[in-house]
C-alpha positions in Angstrom: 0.0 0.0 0.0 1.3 3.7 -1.4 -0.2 6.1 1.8 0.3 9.8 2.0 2.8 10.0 5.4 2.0 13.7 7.0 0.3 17.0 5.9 -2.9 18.1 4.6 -3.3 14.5 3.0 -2.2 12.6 5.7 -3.1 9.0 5.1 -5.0 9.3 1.7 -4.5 5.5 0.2 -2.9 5.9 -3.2 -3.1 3.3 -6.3 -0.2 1.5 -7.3 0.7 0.9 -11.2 -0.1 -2.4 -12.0 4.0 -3.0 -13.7 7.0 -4.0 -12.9 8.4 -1.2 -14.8 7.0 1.6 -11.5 9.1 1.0 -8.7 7.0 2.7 -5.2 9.3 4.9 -2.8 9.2 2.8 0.4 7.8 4.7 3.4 10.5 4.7 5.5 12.9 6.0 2.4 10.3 9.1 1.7 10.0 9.4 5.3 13.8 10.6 5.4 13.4 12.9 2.4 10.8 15.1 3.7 13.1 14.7 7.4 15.6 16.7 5.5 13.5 19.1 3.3 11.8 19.9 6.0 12.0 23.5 6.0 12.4 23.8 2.3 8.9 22.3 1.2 6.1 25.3 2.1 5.8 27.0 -1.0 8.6 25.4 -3.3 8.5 24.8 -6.9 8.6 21.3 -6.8 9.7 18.7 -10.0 8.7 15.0 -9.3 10.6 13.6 -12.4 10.3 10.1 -13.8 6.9 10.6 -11.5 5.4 6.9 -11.8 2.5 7.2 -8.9 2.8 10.5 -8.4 3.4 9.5 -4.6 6.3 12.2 -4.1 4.9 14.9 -5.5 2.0 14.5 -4.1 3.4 14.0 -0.8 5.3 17.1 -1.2 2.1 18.9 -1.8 0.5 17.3 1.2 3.1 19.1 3.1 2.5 22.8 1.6 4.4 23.0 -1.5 3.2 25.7 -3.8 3.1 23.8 -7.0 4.5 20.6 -7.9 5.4 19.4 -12.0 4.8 15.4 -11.8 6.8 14.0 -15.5 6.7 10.5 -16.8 6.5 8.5 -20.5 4.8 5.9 -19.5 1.1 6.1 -19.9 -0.2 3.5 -17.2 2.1 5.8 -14.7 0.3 8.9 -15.4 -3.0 7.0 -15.6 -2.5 5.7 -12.4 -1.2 9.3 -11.0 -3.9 11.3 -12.4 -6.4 9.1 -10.6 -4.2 9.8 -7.2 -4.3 13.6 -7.5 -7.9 13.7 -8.0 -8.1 10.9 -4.3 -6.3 14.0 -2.8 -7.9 16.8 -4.7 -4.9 17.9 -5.4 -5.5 18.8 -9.3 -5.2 22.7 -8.9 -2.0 22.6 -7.3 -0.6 19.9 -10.1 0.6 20.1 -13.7 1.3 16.5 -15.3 3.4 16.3 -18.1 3.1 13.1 -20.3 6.7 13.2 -22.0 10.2 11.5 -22.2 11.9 13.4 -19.5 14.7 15.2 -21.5 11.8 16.7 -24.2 9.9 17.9 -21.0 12.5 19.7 -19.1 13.0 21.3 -22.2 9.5 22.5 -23.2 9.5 23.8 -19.3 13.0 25.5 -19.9 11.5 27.3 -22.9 8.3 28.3 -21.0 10.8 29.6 -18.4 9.9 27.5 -15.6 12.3 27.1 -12.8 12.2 24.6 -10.1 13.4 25.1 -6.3 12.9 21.2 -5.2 13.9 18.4 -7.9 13.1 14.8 -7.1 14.6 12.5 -9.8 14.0 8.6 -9.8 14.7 7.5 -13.0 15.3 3.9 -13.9 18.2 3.0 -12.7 19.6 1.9 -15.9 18.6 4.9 -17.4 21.4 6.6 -15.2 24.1 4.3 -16.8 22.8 5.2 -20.1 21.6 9.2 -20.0 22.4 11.7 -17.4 19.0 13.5 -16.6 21.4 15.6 -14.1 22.8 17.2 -17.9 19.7 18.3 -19.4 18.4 20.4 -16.0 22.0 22.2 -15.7 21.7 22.6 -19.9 18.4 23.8 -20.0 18.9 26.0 -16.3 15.5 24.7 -14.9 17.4 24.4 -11.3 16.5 27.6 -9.3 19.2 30.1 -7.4 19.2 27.9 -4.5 17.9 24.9 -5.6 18.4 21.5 -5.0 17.6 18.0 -6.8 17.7 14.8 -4.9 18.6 12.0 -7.0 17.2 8.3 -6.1 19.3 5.6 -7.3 20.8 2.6 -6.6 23.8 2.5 -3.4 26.5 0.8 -5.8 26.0 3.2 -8.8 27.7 6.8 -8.3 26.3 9.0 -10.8 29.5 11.1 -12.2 28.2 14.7 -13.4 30.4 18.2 -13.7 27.7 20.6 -13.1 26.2 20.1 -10.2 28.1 19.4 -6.3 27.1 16.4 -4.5 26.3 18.2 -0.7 24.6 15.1 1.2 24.2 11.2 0.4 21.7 9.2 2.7 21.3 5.5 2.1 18.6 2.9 3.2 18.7 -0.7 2.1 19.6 -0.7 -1.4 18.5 3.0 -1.9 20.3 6.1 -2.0 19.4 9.7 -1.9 21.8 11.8 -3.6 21.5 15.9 -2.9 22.9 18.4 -5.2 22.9 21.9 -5.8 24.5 23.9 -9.0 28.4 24.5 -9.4 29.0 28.3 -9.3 30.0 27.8 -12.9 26.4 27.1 -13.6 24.6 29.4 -11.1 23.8 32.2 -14.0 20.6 31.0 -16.2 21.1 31.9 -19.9 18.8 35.0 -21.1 
């Protein structure tokens, strides 16, 4: 079971995609996200990339962030995280984005959306293969201030040059990688 953990939707049951493919954020890992946002949530331009039930977002949302950009390709996903937003009523504050991840970033970089909070939990072989990390410092989506927070697997360490690796907390076979921009990269094309 997919629950919302604290806020205004505290304990709203959310629907699992039925695949293989979607891979839930276990409690007790989501649990120590929000532990360390904390105080960065209430009002934050939030990006749940790679989105699958929406449950991150929406729990980000649930705990007072101003809007939140939910992204993912695959269509049962943003079937299935469509149907959650509405459990919550939480349509107003939500935008979803039914798009490969690089073409979406950069149809939001174009519309000049900027993001203070950026969840990323991308198939894990996707990391091996792309760098989603390149496209947000390319496309300057990533806030003054910002931060993204990478899922991934413990033994993989995602190499990038733009963006500084400030905290790394790992539970189980998971691991939550926090970065924010290189001062090379802190000025956003015009």
């Amino acid at each position: 079971m997919i629950r919302v953990i604290s806020g205004t939707y505290k304990g709203k049951k959310l629907k699992r995609v039925p695949s293989s493919l979607v891979r839930p954020m276990p409690d007790k890992l989501k649990q120590s996200l929000f532990n360390i946002l904390h105080d960065e949530i209430k009002g934050a331009h939030f990006l749940d990339g790679f989105a699958g039930t929406g449950s991150v977002g929406i729990e980000a949302l649930s705990r007072g962030a101003g809007t939140v950009v939910f992204i993912d390709e695959y269509y049962p996903a943003i079937k299935v995280l469509r149907e959650n937003l509405a459990r919550c009523g939480a349509e107003d504050q939500a935008r979803v984005i039914h798009r490969e991840f690089n073409r979406a970033i950069i149809r939001l970089s174009k519309e000049g959306v900027g993001f203070d909070l950026i969840f990323l939990d991308p198939p894990y072989k996707l990391l091996e293969d792309r760098d989603p990390l390149k496209v947000l410092a390319k496309r300057a989506v990533v806030n003054p201030g910002g931060k993204i927070i990478l899922r991934h697997y413990r033994k993989i360490k995602p190499r990038n040059k733009f963006f500084r690796l400030k905290r790394s907390v790992t539970l189980g076979d998971d691991t939550l990688s926090f970065y924010i921009l290189n001062a090379s990269c802190q000025n956003r094309p015009s």
